[in-house]
C-alpha positions as CSV (number, residue, x, y, z in Angstrom):
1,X,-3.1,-0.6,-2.2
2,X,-2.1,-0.2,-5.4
3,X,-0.3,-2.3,-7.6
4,X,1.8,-1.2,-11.0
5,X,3.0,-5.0,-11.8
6,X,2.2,-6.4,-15.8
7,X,1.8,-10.1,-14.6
8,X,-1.9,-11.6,-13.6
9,X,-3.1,-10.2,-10.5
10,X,-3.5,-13.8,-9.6
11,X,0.0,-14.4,-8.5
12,X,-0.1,-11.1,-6.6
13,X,-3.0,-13.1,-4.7
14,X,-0.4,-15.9,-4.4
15,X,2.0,-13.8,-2.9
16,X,-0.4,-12.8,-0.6
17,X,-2.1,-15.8,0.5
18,X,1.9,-17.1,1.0
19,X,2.1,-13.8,3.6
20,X,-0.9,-14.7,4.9
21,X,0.5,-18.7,6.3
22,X,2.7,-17.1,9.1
23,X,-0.1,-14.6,10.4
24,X,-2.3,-17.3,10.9
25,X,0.3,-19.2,12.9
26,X,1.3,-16.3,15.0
27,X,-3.0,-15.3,15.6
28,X,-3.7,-19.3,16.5
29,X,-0.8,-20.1,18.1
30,X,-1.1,-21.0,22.0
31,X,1.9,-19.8,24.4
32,X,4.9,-18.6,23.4
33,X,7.4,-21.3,24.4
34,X,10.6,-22.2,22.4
35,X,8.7,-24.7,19.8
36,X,6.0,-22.0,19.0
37,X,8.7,-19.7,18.3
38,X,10.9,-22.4,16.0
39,X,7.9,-23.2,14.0
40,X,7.0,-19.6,13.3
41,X,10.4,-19.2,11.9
42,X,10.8,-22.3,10.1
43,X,6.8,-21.5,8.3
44,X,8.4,-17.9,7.9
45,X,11.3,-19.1,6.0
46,X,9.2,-21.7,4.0
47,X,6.9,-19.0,2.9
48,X,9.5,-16.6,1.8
49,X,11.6,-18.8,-0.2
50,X,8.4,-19.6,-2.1
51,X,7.9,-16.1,-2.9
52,X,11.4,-15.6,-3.7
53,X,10.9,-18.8,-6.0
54,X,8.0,-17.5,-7.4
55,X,9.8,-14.1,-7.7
56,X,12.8,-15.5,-9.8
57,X,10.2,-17.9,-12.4
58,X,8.3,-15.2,-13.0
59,X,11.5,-12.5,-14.3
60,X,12.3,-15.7,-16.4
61,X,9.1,-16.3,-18.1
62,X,9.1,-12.3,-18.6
63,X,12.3,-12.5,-20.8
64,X,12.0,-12.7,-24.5
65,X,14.5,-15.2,-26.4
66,X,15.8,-11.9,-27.3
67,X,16.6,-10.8,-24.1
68,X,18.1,-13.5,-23.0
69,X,21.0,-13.4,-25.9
70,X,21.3,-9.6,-26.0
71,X,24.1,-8.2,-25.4
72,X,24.3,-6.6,-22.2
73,X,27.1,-3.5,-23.8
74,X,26.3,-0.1,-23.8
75,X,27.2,1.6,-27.5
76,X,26.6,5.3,-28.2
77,X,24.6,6.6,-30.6
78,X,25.9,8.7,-33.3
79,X,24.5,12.2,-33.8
80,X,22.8,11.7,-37.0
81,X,21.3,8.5,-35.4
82,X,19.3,10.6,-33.2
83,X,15.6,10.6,-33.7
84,X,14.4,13.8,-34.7
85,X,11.6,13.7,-32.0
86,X,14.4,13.4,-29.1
87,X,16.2,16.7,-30.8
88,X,13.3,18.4,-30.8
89,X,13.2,18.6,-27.2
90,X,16.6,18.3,-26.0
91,X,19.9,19.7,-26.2
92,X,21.3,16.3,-26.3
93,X,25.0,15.8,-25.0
94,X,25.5,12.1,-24.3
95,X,23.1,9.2,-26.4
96,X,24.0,5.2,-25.4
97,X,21.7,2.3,-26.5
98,X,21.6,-1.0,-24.2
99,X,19.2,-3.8,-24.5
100,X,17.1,-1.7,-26.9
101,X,16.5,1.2,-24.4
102,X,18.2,4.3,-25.9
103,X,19.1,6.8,-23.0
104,X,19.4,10.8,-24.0
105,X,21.1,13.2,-21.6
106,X,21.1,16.8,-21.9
107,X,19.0,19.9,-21.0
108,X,15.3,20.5,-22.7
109,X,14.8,23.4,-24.4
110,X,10.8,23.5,-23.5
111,X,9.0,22.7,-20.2
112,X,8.8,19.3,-19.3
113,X,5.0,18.7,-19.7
114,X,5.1,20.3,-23.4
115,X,8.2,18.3,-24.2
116,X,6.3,15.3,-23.3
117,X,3.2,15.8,-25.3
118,X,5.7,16.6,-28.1
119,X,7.3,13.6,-28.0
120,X,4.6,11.1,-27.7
121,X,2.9,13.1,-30.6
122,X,5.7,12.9,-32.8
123,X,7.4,9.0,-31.6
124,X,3.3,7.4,-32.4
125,X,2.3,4.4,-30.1
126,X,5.4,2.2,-31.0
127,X,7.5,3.9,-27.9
128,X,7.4,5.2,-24.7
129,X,9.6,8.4,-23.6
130,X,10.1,8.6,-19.8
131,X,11.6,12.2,-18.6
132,X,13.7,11.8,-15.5
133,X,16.2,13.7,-13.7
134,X,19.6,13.8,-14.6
135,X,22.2,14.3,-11.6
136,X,25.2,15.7,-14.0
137,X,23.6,16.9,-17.2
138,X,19.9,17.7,-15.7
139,X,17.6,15.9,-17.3
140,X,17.5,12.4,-19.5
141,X,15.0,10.8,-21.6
142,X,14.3,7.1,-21.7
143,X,13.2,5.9,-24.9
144,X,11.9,2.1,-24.5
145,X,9.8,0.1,-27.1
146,X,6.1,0.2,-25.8
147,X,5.7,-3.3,-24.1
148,X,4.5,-6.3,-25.9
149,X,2.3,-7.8,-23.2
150,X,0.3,-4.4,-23.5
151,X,-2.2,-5.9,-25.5
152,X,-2.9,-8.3,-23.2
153,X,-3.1,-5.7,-20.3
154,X,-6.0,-3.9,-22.6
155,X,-8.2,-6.9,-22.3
156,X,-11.6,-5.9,-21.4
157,X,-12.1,-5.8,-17.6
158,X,-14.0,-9.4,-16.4
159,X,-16.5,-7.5,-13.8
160,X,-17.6,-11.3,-12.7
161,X,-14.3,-11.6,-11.2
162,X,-14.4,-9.1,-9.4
163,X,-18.0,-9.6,-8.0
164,X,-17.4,-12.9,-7.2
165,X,-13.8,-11.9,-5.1
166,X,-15.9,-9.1,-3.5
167,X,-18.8,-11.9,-2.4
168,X,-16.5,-14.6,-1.4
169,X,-14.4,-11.1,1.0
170,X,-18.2,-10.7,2.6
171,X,-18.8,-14.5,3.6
172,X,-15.5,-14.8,5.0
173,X,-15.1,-11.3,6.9
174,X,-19.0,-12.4,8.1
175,X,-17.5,-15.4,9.4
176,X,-15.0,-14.0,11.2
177,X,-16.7,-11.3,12.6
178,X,-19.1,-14.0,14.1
179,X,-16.1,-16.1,15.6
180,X,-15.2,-12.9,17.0
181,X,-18.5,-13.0,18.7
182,X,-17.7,-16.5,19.9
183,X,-20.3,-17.8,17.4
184,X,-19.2,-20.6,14.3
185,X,-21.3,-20.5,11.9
186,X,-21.1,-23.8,10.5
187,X,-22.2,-25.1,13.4
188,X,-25.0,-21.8,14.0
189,X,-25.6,-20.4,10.4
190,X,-28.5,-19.2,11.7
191,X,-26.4,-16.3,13.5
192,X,-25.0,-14.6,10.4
193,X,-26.2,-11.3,11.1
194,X,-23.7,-11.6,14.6
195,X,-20.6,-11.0,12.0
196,X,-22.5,-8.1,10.2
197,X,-20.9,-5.5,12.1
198,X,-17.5,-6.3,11.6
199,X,-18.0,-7.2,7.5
200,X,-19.9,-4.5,6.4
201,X,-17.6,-1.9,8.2
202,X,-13.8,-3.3,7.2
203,X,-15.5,-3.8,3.2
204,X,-16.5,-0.7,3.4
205,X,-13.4,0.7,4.5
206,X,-11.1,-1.5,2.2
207,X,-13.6,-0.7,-1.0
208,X,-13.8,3.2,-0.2
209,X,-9.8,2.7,-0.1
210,X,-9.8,1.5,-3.6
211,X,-12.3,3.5,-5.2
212,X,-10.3,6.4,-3.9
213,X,-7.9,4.9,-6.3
214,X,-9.9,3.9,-8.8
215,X,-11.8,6.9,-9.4
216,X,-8.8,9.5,-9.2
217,X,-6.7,7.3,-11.9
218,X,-9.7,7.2,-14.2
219,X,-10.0,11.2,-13.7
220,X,-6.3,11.1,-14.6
221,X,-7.0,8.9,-18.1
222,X,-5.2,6.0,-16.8
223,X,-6.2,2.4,-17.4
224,X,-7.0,0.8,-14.3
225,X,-9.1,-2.2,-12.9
226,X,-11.8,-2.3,-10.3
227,X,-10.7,-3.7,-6.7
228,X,-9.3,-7.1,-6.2
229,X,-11.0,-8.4,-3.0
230,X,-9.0,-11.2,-1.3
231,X,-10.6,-13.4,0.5
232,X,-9.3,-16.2,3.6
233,X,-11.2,-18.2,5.3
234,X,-9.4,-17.8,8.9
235,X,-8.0,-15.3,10.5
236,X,-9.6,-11.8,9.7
237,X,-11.5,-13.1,6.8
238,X,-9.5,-10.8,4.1
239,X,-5.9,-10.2,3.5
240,X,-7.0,-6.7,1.6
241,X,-7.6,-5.5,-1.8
242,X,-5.7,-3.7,-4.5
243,X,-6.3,-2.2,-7.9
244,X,-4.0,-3.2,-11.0
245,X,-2.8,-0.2,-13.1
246,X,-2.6,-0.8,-16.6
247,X,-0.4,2.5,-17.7
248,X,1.8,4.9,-16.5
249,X,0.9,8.1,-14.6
250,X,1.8,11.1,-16.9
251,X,3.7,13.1,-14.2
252,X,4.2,13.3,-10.7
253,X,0.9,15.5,-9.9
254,X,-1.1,12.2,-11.3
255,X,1.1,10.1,-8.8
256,X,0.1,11.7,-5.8
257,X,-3.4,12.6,-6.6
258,X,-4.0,8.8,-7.0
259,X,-1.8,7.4,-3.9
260,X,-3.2,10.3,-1.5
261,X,-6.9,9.5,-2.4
262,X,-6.6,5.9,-1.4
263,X,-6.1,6.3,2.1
264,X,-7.6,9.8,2.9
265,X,-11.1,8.3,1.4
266,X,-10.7,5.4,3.6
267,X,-10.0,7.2,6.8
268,X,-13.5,8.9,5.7
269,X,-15.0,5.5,7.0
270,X,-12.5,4.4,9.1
271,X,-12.7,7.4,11.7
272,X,-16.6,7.3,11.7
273,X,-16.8,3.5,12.2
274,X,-14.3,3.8,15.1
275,X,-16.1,6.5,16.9
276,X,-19.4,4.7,16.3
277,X,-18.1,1.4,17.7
278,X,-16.4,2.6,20.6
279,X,-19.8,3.5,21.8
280,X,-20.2,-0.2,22.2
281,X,-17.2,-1.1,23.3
282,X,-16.1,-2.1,26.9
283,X,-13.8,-0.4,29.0
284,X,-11.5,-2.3,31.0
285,X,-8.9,-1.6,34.4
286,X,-5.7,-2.1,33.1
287,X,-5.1,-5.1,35.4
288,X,-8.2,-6.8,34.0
289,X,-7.5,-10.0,31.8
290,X,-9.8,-10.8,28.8
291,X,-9.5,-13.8,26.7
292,X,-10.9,-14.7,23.6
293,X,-11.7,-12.4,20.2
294,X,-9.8,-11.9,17.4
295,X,-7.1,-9.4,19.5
296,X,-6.9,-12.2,22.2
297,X,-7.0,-9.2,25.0
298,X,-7.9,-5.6,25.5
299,X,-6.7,-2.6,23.2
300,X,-4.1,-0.1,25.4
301,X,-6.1,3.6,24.8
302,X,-2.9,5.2,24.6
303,X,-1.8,2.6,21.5
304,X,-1.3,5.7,19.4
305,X,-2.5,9.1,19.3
306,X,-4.9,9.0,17.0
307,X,-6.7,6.0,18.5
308,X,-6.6,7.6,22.3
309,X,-7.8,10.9,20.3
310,X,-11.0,9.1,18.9
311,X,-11.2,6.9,21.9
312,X,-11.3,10.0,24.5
313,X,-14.1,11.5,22.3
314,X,-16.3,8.5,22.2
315,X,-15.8,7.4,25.8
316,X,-15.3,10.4,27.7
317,X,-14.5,10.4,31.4
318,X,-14.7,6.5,31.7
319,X,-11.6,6.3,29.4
320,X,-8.5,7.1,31.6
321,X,-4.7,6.7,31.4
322,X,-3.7,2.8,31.0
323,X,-7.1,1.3,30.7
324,X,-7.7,-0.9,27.8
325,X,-10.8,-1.1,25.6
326,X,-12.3,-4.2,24.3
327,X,-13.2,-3.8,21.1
328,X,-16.6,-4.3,19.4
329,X,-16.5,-5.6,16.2
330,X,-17.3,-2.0,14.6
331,X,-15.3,-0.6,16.5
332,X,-12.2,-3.6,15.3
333,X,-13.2,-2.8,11.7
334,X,-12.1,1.0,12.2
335,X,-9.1,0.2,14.4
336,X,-7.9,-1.9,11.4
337,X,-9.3,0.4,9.0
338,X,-6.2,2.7,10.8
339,X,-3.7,0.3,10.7
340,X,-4.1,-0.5,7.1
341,X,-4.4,3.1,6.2
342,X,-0.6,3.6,8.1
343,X,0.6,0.3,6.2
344,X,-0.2,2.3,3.3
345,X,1.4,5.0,4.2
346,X,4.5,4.4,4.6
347,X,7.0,5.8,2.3
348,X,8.2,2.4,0.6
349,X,8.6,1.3,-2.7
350,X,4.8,1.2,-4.8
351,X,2.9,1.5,-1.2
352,X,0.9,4.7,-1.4
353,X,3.2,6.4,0.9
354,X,5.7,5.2,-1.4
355,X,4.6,7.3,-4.3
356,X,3.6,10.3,-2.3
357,X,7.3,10.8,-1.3
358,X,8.7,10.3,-4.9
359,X,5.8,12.8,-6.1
360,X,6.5,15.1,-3.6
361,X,10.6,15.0,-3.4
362,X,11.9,13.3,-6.7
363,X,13.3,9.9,-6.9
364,X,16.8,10.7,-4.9
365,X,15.3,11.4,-2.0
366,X,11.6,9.6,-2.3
367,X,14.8,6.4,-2.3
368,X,16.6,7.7,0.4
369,X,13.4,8.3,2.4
370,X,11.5,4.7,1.7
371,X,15.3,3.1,2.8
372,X,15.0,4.9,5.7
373,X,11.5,3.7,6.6
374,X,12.1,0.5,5.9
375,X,15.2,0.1,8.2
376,X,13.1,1.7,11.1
377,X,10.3,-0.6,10.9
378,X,12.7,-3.7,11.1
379,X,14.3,-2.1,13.8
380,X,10.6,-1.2,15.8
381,X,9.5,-5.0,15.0
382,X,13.0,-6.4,16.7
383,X,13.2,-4.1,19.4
384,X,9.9,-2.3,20.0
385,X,6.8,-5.0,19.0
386,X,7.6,-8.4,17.8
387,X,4.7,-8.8,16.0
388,X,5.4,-5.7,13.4
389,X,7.8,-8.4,11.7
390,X,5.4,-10.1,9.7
391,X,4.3,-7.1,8.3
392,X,8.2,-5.4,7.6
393,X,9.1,-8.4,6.1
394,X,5.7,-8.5,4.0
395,X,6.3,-4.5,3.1
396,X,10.0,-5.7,2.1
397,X,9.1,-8.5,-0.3
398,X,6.0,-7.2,-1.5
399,X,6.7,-2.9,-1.8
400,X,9.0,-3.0,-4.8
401,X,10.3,0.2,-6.2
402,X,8.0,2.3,-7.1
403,X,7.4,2.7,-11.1
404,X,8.4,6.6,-12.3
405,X,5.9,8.4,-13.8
406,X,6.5,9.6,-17.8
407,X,7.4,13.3,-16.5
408,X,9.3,13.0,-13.4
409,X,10.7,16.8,-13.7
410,X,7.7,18.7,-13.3
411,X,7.0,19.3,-9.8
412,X,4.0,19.1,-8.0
413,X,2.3,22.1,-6.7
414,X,2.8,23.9,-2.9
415,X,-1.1,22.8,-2.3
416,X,-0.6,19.0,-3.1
417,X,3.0,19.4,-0.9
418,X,1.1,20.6,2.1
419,X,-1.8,18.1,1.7
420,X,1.2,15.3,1.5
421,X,2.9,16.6,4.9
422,X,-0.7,16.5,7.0
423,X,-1.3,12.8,5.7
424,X,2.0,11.8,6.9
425,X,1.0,13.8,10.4
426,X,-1.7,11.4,10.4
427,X,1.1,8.3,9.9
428,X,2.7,9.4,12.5
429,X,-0.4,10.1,15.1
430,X,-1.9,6.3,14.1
431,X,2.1,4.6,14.8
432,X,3.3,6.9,17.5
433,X,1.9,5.9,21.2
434,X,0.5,8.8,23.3
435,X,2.8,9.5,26.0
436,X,1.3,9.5,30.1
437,X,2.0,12.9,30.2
438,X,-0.1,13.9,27.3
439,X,-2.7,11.9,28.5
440,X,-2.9,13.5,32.2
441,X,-2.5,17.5,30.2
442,X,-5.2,16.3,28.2
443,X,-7.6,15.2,31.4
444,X,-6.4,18.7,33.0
445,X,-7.1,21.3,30.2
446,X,-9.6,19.2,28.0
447,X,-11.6,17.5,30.9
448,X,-14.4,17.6,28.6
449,X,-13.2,15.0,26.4
C-alpha cells in the first residue's frame, strides 16, 4: 500500500491500529448471539469516531493562520497579471485566483509533457504547476505555492525506524504463526521455529509488495521512504505495511508503473508460497468440522478462482467440489498474500487499484469507477459475507482520493493499458467464487489437475 499523505506516518499507524480494535473482536469473539453482535457495533462506532476525530484535528493543525482568515472568493486575474511561464504554454481563456491557487483554463499550444518541463523550468522551485483536464475548455493548469512542510518531508530517511518496525512485524507474525500451531510462546519460547513458516512467508510477501513500490518510484525520481512494517501483537501479528511518498508522480505513466508493481511483485511470492503450502495442507469432507487456528475452520476450495486454480494444481485428485482445505501456515501466508493483493486492487481512492484506474482512464471516470467499487463492496459485505464490512468500511475511511499526478493529460501507452486490464482479471479471479459447474468441466476435460 501506498500512501501520498504529508503528515507523520505515525498517525497513519494510529489509524490503523484504530481499524485494527474491531478485527480483533470479530477474530476472538465466541458465538454469535445478540450481545456479540451489539458490542461489535458499539467498538465499531467507537473506533470510527476516533478516526473521524483524529481526521478533523489533524485538517486543523494543517491550516496556516493565513488560511484560516483567507477569503474564500474567487477573483479573476487580469491579462497582464498572467505569468509569462503560464502564456508560454497555454492559450489562456479564463484565469481566477482563490486561496492563493491561481487556476488557468485554455488549450496548450505544445504537448503536455514539454509544456510541463517548460513550466517548472521557467516557474523555479517556489511553485508547482499541475496539468489536468478541462471538461469545457480542455485542459487547465493549477499553479499552487510549493508546500511549506516540504522541507520537513526532505528530512533524511531514519533507516533505524524502519528496522526496528520490520523486527518488531517478525516477533509478532512468529508469534502468531505459533498460536496458529496451538503453541504460546510465552509459555514455550522454546518452540519459535513452529511460527517460522507463517512469518517468513507473509514478510516476504508484504516486503516484496513494497519494494515493488519502492524501487519503481525511485526509478521514476520520486522521493519515497522504505516500508513501514506495522506490527500487533494479536491477531495476525501485522496489520500491513506501506511506503510514504514524498513528491508527486510526473504523469500518469509514473502512476501506474508504481501502483501496478506493488501487487504484481507480491503475487510473485504469494502464488509460490500457496502452491508450496498446500502441499502440506489437509484436505477435509465438506461435512467435517475443525476448530481451532487462526481461520477457526476449513477454507471452501471453490472460495475464488484463483485459489481453487492453485489449489487443484497442488492437490490434484484428492481436491474435489465442496471440500475444504485446512490451511498450513505457508500455505495461510499465500492465501492472505491473495487477499491483500485484491484489497489493493481495488479501484478506490490512493489504493493501488485506485491509481491504476485514474492512470489508465483519467480522473472522470477513475471517480466514477472507485464510486462504483466502493458501493459494491458495501453491498457484498451486507448481503453476500458479513465479515467484508470491516474491511469496506476500513477501505472507506482510509482510501482517500487519490492525489493527480503533475501531467494528468498525457496518456498512458496501449502496453501499460493491457497490463492494467489482466491485473484486474486477476482481482476478479481472487474475489469471484468458482461456480460447481466449472469445477465438475474442470474434473471432466482437465482430469489431470
Amino acid at each position: 500500500m501506498t500512501t501520498r499523505t504529508n503528515h507523520s506516518p505515525w498517525l497513519s499507524i494510529l489509524w490503523i491500529l484504530c481499524l485494527a480494535i474491531p478485527l480483533v473482536f470479530l477474530l476472538t469473539a465466541s458465538g454469535g448471539g445478540m450481545h456479540s453482535v451489539l458490542w461489535m457495533w458499539i467498538i465499531l462506532l467507537l473506533c470510527f469516531y476516533m478516526i473521524a476525530s483524529m481526521a478533523v484535528a489533524g485538517r486543523t493543525a494543517g491550516r496556516t493562520d493565513e488560511e484560516s482568515v483567507a477569503d474564500d472568493g474567487v477573483r479573476l486575474i487580469p491579462n497582464g497579471e498572467h505569468p509569462p511561464a503560464i502564456a508560454s504554454v497555454m492559450d489562456v481563456r479564463v484565469a481566477t485566483r482563490q486561496q492563493g491557487v491561481g487556476l488557468f483554463r485554455g488549450r496548450l499550444n505544445m504537448p503536455a509533457d514539454e509544456a510541463l518541463k517548460r513550466l517548472e523550468s521557467e516557474l523555479g522551485e517556489n511553485a508547482v504547476p499541475l496539468i489536468q483536464q478541462d471538461d469545457e475548455l480542455g485542459t487547465a493548469i493549477v499553479l499552487m505555492n510549493r508546500p511549506t512542510e516540504e522541507a520537513t518531508l526532505e528530512r533524511p530517511t531514519r533507516l533505524w525506524l524502519h528496522w526496528l518496525l520490520f523486527a518488531l512485524t517478525f516477533l509478532t507474525t512468529t508469534y502468531a504463526g505459533a498460536l496458529h500451531q496451538g503453541v504460546n510462546l510465552w509459555e514455550q519460547p522454546g518452540a519459535f521455529a513452529v511460527g517460522l513458516p507463517y512469518s517468513i512467508g507473509l514478510l516476504l510477501i508484504l516486503g516484496v509488495h513494497e519494494l515493488g513500490h519502492y524501487f519503481t518510484a525511485k526509478h521514476h525520481g520520486l522521493n519515497v521512504t522504505p516500508p513501514f512494517f506495522i506490527p500487533i501483537p494479536f491477531a495476525l501479528g501485522t496489520f500491513g505495511a506501506f511506503i510514504q511518498m514524498k513528491s508527486p508522480t510526473r504523469n500518469r505513466r509514473a502512476l501506474f508503473d508504481v501502483a501496478v508493481a506493488g501487487p504484481l511483485a507480491g503475487l510473485v511470492v504469494a502464488i509460490p508460497a500457496l502452491l508450496v503450502g498446500l502441499q502440506s495442507s489437509e484436505v477435509l469432507p465438506p461435512e467435517t468440522e475443525v476448530v481451532g487456528g487462526m481461520l477457526g475452520h476449513g477454507t471452501s476450495a471453490g472460495s475464488s478462482i484463483l485459489f481453487a486454480l492453485l489449489s487443484k494444481i497442488a492437490l490434484g485428485e484428492q481436491l474435489q467440489d465442496g471440500y475444504l482445505v485446512q490451511l498450513s501456515p505457508l500455505a495461510f501466508a499465500g492465501w492472505l498474500g491473495l487477499f491483500i493483493t485484491a484489497l489493493n486492487l481495488m479501484p478506490i481512492g490512493q489504493l493501488d487499484g485506485g491509481h491504476m484506474a485514474r492512470a489508465m482512464f483519467g480522473r472522470r471516470v477513475g471517480e466514477t469507477i472507485g464510486s462504483v467499487a466502493m458501493w459494491s463492496l458495501f453491498l457484498l459485505a451486507i448481503f453476500v459475507w458479513p465479515g467484508l464490512l470491516f474491511f469496506a468500511l476500513f477501505i472507506f475511511f482510509i482510501a482517500g482520493r487519490g492525489t493527480p499526478p503533475l501531467n494528468d493529460i498525457t496518456p498512458i501507452s496501449s502496453g501499460r493499458q493491457w497490463v492494467g486490464y489482466a491485473t484486474f482479471v486477476i482481482l476478479a479471479m481472487i474475489l469471484i467464487p468458482l461456480p460447481h459447474k466449472f469445477w465438475q468441466a474442470a474434473d471432466i476435460y482437465c482430469p489431470y489437475l
